[in-house]
C-alpha positions in Angstrom: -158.6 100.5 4.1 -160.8 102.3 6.5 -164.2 102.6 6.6 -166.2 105.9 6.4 -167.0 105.7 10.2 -163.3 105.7 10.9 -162.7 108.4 8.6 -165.3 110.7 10.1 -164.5 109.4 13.8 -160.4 110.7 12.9 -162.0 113.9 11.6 -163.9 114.8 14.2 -160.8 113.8 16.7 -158.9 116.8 15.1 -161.5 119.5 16.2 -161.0 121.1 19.2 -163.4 121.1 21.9 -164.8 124.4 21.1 -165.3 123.2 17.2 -166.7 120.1 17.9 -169.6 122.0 20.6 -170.1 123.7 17.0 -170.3 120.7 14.5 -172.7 118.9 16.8 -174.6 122.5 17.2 -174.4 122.7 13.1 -176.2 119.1 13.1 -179.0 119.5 15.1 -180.0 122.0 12.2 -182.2 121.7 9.5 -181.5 122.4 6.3 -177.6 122.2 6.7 -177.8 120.1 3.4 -180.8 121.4 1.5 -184.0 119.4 2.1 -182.0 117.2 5.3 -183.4 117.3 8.8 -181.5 117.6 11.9 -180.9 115.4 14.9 -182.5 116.0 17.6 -180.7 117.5 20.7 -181.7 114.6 22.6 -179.7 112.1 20.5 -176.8 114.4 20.6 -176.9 115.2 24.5 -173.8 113.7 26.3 -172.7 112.5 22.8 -169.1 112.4 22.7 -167.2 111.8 18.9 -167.7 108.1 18.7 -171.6 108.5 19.8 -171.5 111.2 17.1 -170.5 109.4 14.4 -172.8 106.6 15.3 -175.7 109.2 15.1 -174.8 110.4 12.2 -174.7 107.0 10.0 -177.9 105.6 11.5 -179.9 109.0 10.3 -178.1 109.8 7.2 -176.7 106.3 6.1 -172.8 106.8 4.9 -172.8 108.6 1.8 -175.2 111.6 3.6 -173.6 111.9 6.7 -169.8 112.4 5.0 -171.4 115.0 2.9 -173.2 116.8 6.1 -169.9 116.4 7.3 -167.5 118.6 4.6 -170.8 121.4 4.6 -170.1 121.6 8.3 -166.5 121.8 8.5 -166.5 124.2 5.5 -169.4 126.6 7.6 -167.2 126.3 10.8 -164.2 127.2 9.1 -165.7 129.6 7.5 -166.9 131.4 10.9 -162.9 132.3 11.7 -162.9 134.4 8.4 -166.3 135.8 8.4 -166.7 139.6 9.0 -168.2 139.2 12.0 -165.2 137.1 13.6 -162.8 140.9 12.5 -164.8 142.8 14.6 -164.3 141.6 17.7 
């Protein structure tokens, strides 16, 4: 069985370079999650996946981060079918 740091290392292994510049631009927000701060761009500079996922545990524990994780993917997602994304 793998643990919830695997599982969110392997899912941030299937973004693309581009997406995962997004995801770590989505966490440094506030409010991503109602209530939630974000990291800091200093903890995220020159973080690569693995340093990511670390990041994310040791600020939002296990249960947080996975659910910062799915309202992320489902906002960057969402950006390839958003009106804006037709116009250009």
């Amino acid at each position: 069985m793998t643990t919830l740091k695997e599982d969110l290392w392997n899912t941030l292994q299937r973004l693309t370079e581009e997406d995962f510049k997004r995801f770590q631009w989505f966490l440094k927000q506030d409010d991503i999650v109602e209530g939630i701060s974000g990291i800091t761009e200093a903890r995220l500079a020159r973080a690569d996946r693995q340093d990511t996922v670390d990041r994310m545990v040791e600020k939002y524990c296990c249960p947080r981060a996975l659910e910062i994780t799915r309202k992320i993917l489902e906002k960057i997602s969402s950006f390839f079918f958003s009106p804006a994304t037709e116009r250009e």
